[in-house]
N, C-alpha and C positions, 0 to 999 in steps of 0.2 A: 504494500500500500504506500502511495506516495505523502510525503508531508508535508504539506504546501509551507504550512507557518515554519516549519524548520529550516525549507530551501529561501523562504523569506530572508529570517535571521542570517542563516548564511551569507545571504546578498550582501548586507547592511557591515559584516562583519569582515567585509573585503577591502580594498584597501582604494575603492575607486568612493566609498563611506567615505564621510570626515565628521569630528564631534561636534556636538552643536547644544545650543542649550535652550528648549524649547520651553514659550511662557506664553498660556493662555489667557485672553483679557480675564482680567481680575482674578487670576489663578498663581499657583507654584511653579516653579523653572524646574524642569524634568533633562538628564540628560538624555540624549537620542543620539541617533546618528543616521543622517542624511547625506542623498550622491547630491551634490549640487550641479548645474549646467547651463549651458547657455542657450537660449531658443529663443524662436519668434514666437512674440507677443503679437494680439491683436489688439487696436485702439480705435477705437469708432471716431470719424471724424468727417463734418458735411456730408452724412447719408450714408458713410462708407464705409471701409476697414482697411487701418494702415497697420501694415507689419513692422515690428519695431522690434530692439533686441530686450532680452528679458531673463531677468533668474529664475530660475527654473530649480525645484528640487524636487525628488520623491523621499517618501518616510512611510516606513513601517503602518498600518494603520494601528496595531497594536502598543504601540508609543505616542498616541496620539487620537483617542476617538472618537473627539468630539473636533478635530482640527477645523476651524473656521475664520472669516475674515477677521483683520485685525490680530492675529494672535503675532506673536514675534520667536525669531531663531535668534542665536546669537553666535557668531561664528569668526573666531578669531577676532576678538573685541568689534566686528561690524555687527549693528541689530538690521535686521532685516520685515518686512511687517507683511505678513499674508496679506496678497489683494485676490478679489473673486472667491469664488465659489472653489475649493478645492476640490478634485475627480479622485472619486476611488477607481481602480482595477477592476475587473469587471469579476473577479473572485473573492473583491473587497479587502485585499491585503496592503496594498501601498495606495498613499495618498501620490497624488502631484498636485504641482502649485508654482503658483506666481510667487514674488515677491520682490518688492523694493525695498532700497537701502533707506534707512529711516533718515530724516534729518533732523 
């Protein structure tokens, strides 16, 4: 039988992970470890949608399960701030997500 949550952790515990320190609005700072990356964003603009460059991360959903706008990563002293709606995986095991650097 395969273990999906184990082949998860695995993922997370490779070295393409980095540590992060994840804090939900008005909650505790949990450590986690998330792949960070770079992607196109999309930004609605006069009727349209402009591709833009973007952070990108996935995370464990089990480290995280309530993951929502607004919550923050903290990653190598830069805090980063969920924007949108974050997607589960369609086995419901990792988030993805936006995020901007805070200022």
């Amino acid at each position: 039988m395969i273990d999906l949550a184990a082949d998860v952790s695995a993922i997370f515990d490779d070295v393409l992970a980095v540590d992060a320190s994840y804090t939900p609005v008005g909650g505790q700072a949990v450590a986690v470890r998330v792949i960070p990356s770079q992607g196109d964003g999309e930004m609605e603009f006069n009727g349209g949608a402009l591709r833009v460059p973007a952070n990108m991360f996935q995370m464990p959903v089990a480290s995280a399960v309530s993951l929502a706008e607004g919550d923050t990563l903290l990653i190598d002293a830069v805090t980063y701030v969920v924007m949108g709606a974050p997607k589960r995986d369609a086995r419901r095991l990792i988030w993805t997500f936006e995020a901007r650097v805070s200022s």
